[in-house]
C-alpha positions as CSV (number, residue, x, y, z in Angstrom):
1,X,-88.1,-25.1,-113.2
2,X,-91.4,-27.4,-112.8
3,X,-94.2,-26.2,-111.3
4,X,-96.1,-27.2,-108.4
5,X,-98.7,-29.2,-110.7
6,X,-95.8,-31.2,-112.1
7,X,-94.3,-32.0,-108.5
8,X,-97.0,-33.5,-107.2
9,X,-97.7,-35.5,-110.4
10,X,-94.4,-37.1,-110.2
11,X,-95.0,-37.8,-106.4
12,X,-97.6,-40.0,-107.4
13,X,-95.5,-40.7,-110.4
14,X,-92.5,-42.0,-107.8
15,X,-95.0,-45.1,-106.5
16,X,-96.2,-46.3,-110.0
17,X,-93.4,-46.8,-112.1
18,X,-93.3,-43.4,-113.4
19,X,-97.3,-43.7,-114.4
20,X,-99.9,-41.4,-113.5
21,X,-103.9,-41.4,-114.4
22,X,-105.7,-38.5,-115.2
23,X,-107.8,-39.1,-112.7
24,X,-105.0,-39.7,-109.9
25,X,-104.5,-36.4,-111.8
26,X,-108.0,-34.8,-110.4
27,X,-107.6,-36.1,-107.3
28,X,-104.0,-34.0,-107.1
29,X,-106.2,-30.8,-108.6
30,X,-104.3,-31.5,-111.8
31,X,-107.3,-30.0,-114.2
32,X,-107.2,-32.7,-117.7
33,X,-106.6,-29.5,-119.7
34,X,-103.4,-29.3,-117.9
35,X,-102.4,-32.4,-118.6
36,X,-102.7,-31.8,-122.0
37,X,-100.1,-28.6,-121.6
38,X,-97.6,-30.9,-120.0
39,X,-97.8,-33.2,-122.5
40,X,-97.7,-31.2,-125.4
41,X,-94.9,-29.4,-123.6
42,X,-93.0,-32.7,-123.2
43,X,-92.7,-33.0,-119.6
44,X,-95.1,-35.8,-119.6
45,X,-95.6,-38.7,-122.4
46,X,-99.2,-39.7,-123.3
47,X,-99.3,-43.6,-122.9
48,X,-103.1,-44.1,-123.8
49,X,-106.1,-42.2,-122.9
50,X,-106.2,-40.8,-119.6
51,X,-102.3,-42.5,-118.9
52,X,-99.5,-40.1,-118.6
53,X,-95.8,-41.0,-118.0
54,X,-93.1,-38.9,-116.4
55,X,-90.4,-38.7,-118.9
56,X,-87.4,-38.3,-116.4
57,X,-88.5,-41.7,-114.5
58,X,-86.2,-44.5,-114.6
59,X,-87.1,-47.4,-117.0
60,X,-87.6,-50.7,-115.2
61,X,-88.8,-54.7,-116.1
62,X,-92.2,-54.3,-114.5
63,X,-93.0,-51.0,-116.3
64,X,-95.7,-53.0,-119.1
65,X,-96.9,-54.9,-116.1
66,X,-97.8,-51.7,-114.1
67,X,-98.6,-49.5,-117.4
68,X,-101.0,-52.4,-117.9
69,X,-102.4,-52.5,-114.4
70,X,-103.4,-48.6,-115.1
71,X,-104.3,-48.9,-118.1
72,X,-107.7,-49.5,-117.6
73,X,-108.3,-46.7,-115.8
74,X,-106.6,-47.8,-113.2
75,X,-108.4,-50.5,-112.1
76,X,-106.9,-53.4,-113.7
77,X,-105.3,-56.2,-111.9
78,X,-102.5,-58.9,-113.4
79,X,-104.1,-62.2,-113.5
80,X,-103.9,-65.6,-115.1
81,X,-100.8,-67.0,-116.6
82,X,-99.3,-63.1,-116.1
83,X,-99.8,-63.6,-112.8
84,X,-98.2,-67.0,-112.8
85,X,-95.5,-65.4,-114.9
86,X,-94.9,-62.6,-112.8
87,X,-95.0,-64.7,-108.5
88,X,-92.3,-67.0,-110.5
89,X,-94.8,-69.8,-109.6
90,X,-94.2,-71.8,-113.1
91,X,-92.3,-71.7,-116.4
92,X,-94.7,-69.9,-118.2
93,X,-94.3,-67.1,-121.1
94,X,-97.7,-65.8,-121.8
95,X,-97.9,-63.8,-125.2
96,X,-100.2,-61.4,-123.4
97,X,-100.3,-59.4,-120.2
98,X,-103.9,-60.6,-118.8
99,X,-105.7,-58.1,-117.3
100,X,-108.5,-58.7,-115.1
101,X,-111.1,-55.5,-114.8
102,X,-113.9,-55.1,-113.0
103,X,-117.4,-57.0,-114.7
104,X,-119.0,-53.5,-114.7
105,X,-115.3,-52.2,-116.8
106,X,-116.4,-50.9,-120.7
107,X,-113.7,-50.2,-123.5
108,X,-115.4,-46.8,-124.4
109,X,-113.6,-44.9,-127.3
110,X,-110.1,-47.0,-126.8
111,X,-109.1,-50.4,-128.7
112,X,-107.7,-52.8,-126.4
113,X,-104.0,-53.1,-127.5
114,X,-102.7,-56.6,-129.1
115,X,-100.2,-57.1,-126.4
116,X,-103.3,-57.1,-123.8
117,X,-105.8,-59.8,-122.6
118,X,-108.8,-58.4,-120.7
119,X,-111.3,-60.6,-118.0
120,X,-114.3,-59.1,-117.1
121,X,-114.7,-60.6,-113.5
122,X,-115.2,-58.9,-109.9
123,X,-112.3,-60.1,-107.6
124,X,-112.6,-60.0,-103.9
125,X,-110.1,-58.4,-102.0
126,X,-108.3,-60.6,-100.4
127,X,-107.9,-62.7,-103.9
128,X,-106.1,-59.3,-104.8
129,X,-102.1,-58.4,-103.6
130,X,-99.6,-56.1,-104.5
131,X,-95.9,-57.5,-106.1
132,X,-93.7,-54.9,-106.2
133,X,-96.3,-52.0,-105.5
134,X,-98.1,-53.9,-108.7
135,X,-102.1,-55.1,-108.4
136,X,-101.8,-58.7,-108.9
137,X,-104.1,-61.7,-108.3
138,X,-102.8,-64.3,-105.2
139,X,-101.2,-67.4,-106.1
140,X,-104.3,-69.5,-105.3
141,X,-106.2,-67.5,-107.3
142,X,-103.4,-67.2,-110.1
143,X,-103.1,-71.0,-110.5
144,X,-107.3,-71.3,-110.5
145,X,-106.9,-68.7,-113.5
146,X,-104.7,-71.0,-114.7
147,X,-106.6,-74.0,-114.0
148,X,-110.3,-72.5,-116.0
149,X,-108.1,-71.4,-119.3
150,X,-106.4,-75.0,-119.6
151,X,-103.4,-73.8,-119.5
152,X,-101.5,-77.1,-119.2
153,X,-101.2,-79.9,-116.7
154,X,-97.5,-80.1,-115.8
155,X,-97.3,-76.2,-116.0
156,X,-100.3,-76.4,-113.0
157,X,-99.0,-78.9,-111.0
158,X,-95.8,-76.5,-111.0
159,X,-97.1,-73.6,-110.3
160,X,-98.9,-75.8,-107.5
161,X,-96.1,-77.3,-105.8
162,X,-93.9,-73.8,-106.2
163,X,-97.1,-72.0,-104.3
164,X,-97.3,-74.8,-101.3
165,X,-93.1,-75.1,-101.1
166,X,-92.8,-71.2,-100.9
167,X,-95.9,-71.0,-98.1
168,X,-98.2,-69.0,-100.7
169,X,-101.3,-71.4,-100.1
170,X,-102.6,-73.4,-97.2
171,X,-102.9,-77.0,-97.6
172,X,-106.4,-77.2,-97.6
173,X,-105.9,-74.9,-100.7
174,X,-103.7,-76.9,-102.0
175,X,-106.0,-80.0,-102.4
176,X,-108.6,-77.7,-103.9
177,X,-106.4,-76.7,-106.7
178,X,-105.1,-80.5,-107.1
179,X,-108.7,-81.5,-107.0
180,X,-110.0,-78.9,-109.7
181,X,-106.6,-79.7,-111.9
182,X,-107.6,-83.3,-112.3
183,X,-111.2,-82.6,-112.4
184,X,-110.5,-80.1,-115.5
185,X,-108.0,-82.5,-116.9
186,X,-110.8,-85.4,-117.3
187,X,-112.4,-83.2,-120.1
């Protein structure tokens, strides 16, 4: 029968895909040593360092986005053509999950897997939303990503006309991100 530590871990477990951090951990009074026990004992699965997954959660499609979204000690948020990918805003298939962390964010004692793409940037909060319980950039913000890593003309200019058809950004918005599309186009 599980204990009391594993209960509440899969509480927070039950809101993030089946992920927990160690320190979502702490914050529980789930000690790191324990989580150690619990792995080793198989009722959770190390993902990466200081990433634990409960074994017994159901597998979903958005699992690698919100794994990825943790992974950097929680604080990472989907952005760039992942986000664009993700809000259905274009016809995009990035190769990588783009990660935005905070500037301040440092890799220490981890390599950055091959299937990730880290930005070092400081969002603002309200360029910052939640699909499906998942951190993710806002379409205006998304296609702006989009917009400073070239990713394409027509694939913009989709995502743009998706964003304004579906109400996702303002029309004043919308003449800013046409504006800087053909501005970044000239180059």
């Amino acid at each position: 029968m599980p204990g009391s530590a594993f209960l509440r871990l899969t509480e927070i477990a039950n809101d993030n895909y089946g992920y927990v951090t160690a320190a979502a951990a702490r914050d529980a009074g789930v000690s790191a040593v324990r989580l150690g026990q619990m792995g080793r004992r198989g009722q959770l699965e190390r993902v990466a360092q200081g990433l634990y997954r409960v074994p017994t959660h159901p597998r979903t499609a958005l699992d690698p986005y919100m794994e990825a979204a943790l992974w950097p000690r929680g604080g990472g948020v989907l952005s760039h053509a992942t986000a664009l990918d993700l809000l259905d805003l274009c016809d995009v298939n990035p190769a990588k999950i783009h990660i935005t962390v905070p500037a301040t964010y440092r890799n220490r004692r981890r390599n950055t897997p091959h299937t990730y793409a880290l930005h070092r940037r400081d969002l603002n909060p309200h360029d910052v939303a939640k699909h499906e319980g998942i951190p993710v950039v806002t379409p205006y913000q998304a296609i702006l990503d989009g917009i400073e890593e070239s990713l394409g003309p027509a694939l913009i200019a989709q995502a743009i006309d998706t964003a304004k058809k579906r109400g996702l950004v303002s029309a004043a918005q919308t003449t800013e991100l046409r504006r800087r599309s053909r501005r970044t186009g000239r180059r």
